[in-house]
C-alpha positions, 0 to 999 in steps of 0.5 A: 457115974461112968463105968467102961461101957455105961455111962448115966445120962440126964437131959432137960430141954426146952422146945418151942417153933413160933408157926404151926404148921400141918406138915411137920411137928412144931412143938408148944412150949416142949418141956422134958426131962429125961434120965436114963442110959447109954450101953456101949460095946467095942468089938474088934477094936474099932467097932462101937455099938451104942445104946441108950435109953431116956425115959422121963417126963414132958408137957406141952402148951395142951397138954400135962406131963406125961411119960415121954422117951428116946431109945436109939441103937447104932453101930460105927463099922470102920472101912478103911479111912471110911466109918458106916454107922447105921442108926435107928432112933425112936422118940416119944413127946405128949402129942408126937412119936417117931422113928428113923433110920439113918446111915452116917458115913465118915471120913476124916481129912 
């Protein structure tokens, strides 16, 4: 399904880290499913915003399924030959949450 400024989302996935450690997340057997969302918007012509959403399910090795999401919101501001894109992105498992700021900057050649 894909409208001019919606498009319909689902993403299955699979993640697994063969050490744990204690100093980053290493997932178990991380299983999600996820259906959701991305609104965008041009402004100006070349301005893009974009934002999504991804509710859905997940389970890891200790856990049993359980509500997991993603939500990121980012915006791509042209600058001459040059695009700045800051982002900011929230992400949910069974047994870890985060969040990150980023700041993308493009040129093409």
């Amino acid at each position: 399904m894909e409208w001019n400024f919606l498009k319909g989302i689902f993403r299955s996935g699979f993640d697994q880290m063969d050490k744990i450690s204690p100093n980053y997340y290493s997932p178990q057997h991380l299983q999600t499913d996820q259906c959701g969302f991305e609104l965008f918007h041009n402004w100006n012509q070349n301005t893009q915003v974009k934002i999504r959403y991804l509710p859905g399910i997940g389970k890891e090795d200790t856990t049993s399924w359980d509500f997991i999401q993603e939500a990121s919101v980012s915006a791509s501001v042209p600058v001459g030959r040059l695009s700045i894109e800051p982002s900011f992105a929230y992400y949910m498992t069974p047994t870890y949450r985060s969040h990150s700021y980023f700041l993308n900057l493009g040129l093409p050649f």
